[in-house]
C-alpha positions in Angstrom: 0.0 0.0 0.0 1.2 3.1 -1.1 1.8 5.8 1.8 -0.8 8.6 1.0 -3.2 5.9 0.7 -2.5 4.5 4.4 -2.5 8.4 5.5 -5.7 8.4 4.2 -6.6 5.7 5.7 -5.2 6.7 9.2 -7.2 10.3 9.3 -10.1 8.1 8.6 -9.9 6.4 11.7 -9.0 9.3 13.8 -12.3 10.6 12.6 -14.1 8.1 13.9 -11.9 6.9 16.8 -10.0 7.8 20.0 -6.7 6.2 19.4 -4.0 7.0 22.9 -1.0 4.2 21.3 0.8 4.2 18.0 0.2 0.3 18.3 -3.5 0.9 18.2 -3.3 2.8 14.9 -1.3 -1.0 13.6 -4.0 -2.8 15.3 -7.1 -1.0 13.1 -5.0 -1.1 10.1 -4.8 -4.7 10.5 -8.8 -5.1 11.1 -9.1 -3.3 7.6 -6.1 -6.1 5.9 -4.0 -3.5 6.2 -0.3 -4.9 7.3 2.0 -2.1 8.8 4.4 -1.6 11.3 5.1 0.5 14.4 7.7 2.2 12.7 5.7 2.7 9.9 2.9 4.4 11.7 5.8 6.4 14.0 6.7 8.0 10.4 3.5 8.6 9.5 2.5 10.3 12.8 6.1 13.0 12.2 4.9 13.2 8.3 1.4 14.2 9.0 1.8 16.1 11.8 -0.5 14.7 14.3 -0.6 15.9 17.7 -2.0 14.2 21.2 -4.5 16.5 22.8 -6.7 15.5 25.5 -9.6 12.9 25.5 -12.6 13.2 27.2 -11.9 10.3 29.7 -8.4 11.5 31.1 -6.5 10.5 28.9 -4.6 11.6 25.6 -5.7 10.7 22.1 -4.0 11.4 18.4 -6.0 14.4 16.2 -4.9 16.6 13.2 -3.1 18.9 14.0 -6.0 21.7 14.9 -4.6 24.5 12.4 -4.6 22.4 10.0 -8.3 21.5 10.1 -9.3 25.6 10.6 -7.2 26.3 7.3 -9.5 23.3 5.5 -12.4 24.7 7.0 -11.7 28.3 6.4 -11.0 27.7 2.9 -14.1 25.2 2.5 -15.7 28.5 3.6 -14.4 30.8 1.3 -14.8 28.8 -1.6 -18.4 28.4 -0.7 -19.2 32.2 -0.7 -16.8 32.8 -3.2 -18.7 30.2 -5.8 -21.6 28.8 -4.8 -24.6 29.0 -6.9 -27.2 26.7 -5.3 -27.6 23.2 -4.4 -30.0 20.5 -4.3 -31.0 17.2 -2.3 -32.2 13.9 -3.5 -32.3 10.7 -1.2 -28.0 10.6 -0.4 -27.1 13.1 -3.1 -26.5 16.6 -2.7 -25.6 18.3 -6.1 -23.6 21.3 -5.4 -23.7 23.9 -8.5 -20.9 26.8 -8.6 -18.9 28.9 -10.3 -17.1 27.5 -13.7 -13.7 26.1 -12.3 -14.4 26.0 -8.9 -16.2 22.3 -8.7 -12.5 20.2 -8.0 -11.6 22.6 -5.4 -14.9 22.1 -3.3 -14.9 18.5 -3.3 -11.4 18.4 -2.6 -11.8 20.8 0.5 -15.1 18.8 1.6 -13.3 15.3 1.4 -10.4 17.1 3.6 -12.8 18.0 6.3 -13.8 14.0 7.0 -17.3 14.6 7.6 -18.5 11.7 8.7 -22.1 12.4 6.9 -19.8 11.7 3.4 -19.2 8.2 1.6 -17.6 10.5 -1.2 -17.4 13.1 -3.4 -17.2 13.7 -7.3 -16.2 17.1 -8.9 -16.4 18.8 -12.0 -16.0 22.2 -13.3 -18.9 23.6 -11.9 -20.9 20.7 -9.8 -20.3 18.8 -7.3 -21.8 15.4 -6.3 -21.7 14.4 -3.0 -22.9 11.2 -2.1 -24.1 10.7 2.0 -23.9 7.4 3.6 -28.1 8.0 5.2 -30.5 9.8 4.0 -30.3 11.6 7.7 -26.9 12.5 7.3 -28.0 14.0 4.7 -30.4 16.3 6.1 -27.4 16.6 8.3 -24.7 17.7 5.8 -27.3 19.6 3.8 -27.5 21.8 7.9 -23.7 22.6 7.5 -23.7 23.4 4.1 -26.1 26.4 5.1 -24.2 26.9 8.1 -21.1 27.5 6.1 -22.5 30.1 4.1 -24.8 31.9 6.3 -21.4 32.4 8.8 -19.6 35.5 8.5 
């Protein structure tokens, strides 16, 4: 497996888990037939920057580095009032129109957020196709969409 494809593969789970140990990262790998190391994952923890910050229950827990995640969302933002035209829902889809140019951007930036409302996204020059994994995550998705362009 290539390493941006594991790295992918690691800010999925830290979406969706609370990992403490660099040995639990190799253990969920492994669930998904995944084979790395602990020195693999050590890398990969330096190379992406992930920080320990703390968890709910006392302890500490790998995240993105928080920066990181404002810059994706500020520019998510920006691109939003920037481009967007309108958008419309249909059982999982959303169907993002916007400004010629502008459609890779946006699903790039939505796909870098993690939502966990998102099973993917597809871009073109001026739509975007998001497809939800419920149809009430994506009433869900379709609430922070407005959010994000009604914020100042």
């Amino acid at each position: 497996m290539k390493k941006q494809e594991r790295q992918r593969y690691i800010k999925r789970l830290l979406s969706s888990n609370e990992i403490e140990r660099q040995e639990d990262f190799v253990s969920l790998l492994r669930a998904e037939n995944i084979e790395v190391t602990q020195a693999t994952i050590s890398r990969d923890i330096k190379d992406m920057q992930l920080v320990k910050v703390p968890s709910a229950t006392g302890g500490y827990h790998y995240s993105m580095p928080v920066q990181k995640q404002m810059d994706t969302e500020k520019k998510l933002k920006r691109t939003l009032k920037d481009a967007y035209v309108s958008y419309a829902t249909q059982d999982k889809f959303v169907l993002v129109k916007v400004l010629p140019g502008n459609g890779p951007a946006l699903a790039s930036l939505i796909e870098a957020m993690h939502y966990d409302e998102v099973f993917g996204t597809i871009g073109d020059d001026a739509t975007v196709l998001i497809i939800c994994k419920s149809l009430a995550l994506t009433l869900d998705l379709q609430q922070k969409i407005q959010r994000l362009l009604s914020d100042n």
